[in-house]
Each structure stands twice: as C-alpha cells, then as structure tokens.
C-alpha positions as a Markdown table, in Angstrom:
| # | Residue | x | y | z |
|---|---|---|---|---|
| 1 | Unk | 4.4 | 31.6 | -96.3 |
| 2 | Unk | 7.1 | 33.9 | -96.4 |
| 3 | Unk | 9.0 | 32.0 | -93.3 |
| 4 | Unk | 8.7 | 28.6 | -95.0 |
| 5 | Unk | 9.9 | 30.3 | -98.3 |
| 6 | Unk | 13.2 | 31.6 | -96.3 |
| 7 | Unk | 14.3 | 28.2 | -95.4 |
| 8 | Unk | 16.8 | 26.4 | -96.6 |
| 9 | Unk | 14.5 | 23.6 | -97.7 |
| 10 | Unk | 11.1 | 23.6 | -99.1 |
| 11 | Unk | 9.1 | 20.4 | -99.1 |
| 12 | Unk | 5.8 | 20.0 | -101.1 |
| 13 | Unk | 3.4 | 16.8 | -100.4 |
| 14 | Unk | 0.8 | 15.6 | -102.9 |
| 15 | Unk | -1.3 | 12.8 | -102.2 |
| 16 | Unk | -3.4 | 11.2 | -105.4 |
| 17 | Unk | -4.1 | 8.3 | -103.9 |
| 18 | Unk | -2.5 | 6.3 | -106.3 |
| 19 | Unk | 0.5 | 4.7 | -105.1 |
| 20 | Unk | 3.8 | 5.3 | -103.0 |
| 21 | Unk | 5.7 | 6.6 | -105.2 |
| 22 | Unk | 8.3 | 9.7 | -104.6 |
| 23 | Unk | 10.7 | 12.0 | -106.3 |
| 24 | Unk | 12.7 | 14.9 | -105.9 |
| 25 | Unk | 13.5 | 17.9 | -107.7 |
| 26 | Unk | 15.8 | 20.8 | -107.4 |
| 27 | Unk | 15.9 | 24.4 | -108.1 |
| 28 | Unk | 17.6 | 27.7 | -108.2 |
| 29 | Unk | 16.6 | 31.7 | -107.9 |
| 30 | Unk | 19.5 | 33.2 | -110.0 |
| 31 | Unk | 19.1 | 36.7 | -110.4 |
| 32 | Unk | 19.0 | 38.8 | -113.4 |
| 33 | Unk | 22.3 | 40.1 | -112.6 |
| 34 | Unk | 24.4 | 36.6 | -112.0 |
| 35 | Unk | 22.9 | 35.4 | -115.0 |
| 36 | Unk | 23.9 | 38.6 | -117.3 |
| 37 | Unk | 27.4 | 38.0 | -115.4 |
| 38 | Unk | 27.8 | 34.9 | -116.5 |
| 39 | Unk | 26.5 | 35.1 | -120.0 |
| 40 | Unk | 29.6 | 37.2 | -120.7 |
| 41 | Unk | 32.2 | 35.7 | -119.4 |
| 42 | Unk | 34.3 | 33.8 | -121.4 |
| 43 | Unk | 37.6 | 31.3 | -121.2 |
C-alpha cells in the first residue's frame, strides 16, 4: 500500500454492475503549514 500511495498516480476501480460509466477526480495533501502560509498572505 505504501508503494502504490507514493506514486504519482493513484487509480481506484469500482465495478456495480450497472453500466459503463466513468469519472475522474482530483486531489491534494496540503500540509498544515502551506495552508497557514497561504492564509496570511495578502496582495
């Protein structure tokens, strides 16, 4: 699990029988840190 989690790419299959349909989603892991980094910057 840990080697799969480390790539780049992680694909998930799920199969209800019910048709062909197919969709995609993305995410992110921001850290606490960016995040607080972020919240105060301002323009």
């Amino acid at each position: 699990m840990a080697e799969k989690l480390d790539e780049h790419d992680i694909n998930i299959d799920v199969d209800l029988h019910a048709g062909t349909e197919s969709g995609c989603a993305w995410g992110s892991d921001l850290t606490y840190e960016y995040v607080k980094i972020n919240a105060l910057y301002t323009t």
